[in-house]
C-alpha positions as CSV (number, residue, x, y, z in Angstrom):
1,X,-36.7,-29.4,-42.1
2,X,-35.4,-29.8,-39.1
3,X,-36.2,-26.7,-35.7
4,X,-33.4,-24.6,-35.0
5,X,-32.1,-25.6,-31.8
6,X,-31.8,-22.7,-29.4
7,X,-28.7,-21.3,-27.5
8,X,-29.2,-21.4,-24.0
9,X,-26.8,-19.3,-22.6
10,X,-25.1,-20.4,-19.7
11,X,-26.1,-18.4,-16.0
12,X,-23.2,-16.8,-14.4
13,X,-23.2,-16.8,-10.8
14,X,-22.1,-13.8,-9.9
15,X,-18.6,-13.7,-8.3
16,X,-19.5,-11.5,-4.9
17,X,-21.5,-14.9,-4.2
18,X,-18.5,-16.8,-4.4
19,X,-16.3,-13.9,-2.1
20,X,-19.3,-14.2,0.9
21,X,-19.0,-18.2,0.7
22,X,-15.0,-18.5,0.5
23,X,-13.9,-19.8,4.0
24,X,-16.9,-19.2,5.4
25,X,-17.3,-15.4,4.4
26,X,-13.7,-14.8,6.1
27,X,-12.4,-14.1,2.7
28,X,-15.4,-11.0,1.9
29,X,-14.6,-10.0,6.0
30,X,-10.7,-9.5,5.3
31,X,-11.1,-7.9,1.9
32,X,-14.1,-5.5,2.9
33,X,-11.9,-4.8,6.3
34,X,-8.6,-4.4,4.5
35,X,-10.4,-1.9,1.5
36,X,-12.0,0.3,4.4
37,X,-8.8,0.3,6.4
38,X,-6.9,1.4,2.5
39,X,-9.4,3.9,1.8
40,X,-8.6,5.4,4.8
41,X,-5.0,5.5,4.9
42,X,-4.9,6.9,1.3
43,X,-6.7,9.7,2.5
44,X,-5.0,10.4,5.6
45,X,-1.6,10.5,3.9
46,X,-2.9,11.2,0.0
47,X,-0.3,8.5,-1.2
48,X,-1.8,5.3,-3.2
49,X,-1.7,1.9,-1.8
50,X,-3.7,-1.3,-3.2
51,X,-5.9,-4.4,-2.4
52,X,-5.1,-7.6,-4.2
53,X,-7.3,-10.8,-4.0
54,X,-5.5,-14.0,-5.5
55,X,-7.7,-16.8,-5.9
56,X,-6.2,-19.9,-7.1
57,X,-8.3,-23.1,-7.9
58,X,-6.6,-26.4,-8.7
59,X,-8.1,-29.8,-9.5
60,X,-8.5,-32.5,-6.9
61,X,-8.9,-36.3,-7.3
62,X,-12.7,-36.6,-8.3
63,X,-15.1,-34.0,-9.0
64,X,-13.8,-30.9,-6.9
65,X,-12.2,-28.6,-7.4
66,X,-9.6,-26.8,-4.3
67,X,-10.0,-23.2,-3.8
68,X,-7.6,-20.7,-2.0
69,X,-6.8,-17.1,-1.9
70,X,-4.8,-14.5,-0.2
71,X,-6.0,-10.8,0.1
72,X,-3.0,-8.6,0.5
73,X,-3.5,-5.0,1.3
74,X,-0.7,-2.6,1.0
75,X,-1.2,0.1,3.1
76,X,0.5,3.6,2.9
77,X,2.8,5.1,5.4
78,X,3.5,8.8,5.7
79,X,7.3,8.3,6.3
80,X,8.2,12.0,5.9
81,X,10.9,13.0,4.0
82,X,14.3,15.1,4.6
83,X,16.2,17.0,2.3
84,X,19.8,16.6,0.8
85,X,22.4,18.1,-1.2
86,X,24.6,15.9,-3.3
87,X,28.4,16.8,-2.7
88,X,31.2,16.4,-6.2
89,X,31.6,12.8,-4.3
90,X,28.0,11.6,-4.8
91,X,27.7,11.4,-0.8
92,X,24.2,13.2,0.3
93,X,25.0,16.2,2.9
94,X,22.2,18.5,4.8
95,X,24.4,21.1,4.0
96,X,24.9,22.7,0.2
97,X,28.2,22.0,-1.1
98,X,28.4,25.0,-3.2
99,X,27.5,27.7,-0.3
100,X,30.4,28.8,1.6
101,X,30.3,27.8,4.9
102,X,30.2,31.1,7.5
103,X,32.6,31.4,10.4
104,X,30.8,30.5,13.9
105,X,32.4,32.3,17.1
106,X,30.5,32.6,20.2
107,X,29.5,36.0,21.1
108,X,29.5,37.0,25.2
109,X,26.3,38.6,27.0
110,X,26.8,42.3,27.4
111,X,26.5,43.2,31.3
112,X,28.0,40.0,32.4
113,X,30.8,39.5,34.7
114,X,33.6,37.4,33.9
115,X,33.3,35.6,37.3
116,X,29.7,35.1,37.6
């Protein structure tokens, strides 16, 4: 009888080794920059925004292999917002449509002379 052969199983560098050695450690710089600068802004203005890391690898001639990524951060922007009424039309108006609009006339100061 033959001796089971054993499984080796393979060792998995781990991929944060790979982020600090991409370009030098610029990639690991922009992303850890960009994710500080996101966490921040989503607190400040308590709307989401994102970090995405594309990596793209494509075969060369011979035995390597070509590495690039992009880190993309989308920060959010407190834009403010204003409110609107939606006229019969479909136009927006800052003033309601179905409210009646009041008469405006221009009231004189008691005490005042016409002249000055």
């Amino acid at each position: 009888m033959s001796e089971p052969v054993e499984e080796v199983q393979p060792v998995v560098r781990p991929f944060s080794a790979f982020l600090v050695e991409q370009r030098r450690g610029r990639l690991h710089a922009e992303a850890s920059d960009g994710f500080r600068e996101l966490v921040a802004a989503v607190r400040d203005t308590r709307m989401k925004g994102s970090i995405v890391i594309t990596i793209e690898v494509k075969p060369t001639k011979g035995d390597h292999l070509a590495v690039t990524d992009k880190c993309v951060v989308k920060i959010p922007h407190a834009t403010g917002e204003s409110l609107f009424f939606v006229d019969r039309d479909g136009n927006l108006s800052r003033s309601d449509p179905n409210q009646p609009e009041l008469p405006m006339s221009v009231a004189k100061p008691q005490g005042v002379a016409a002249n000055g």
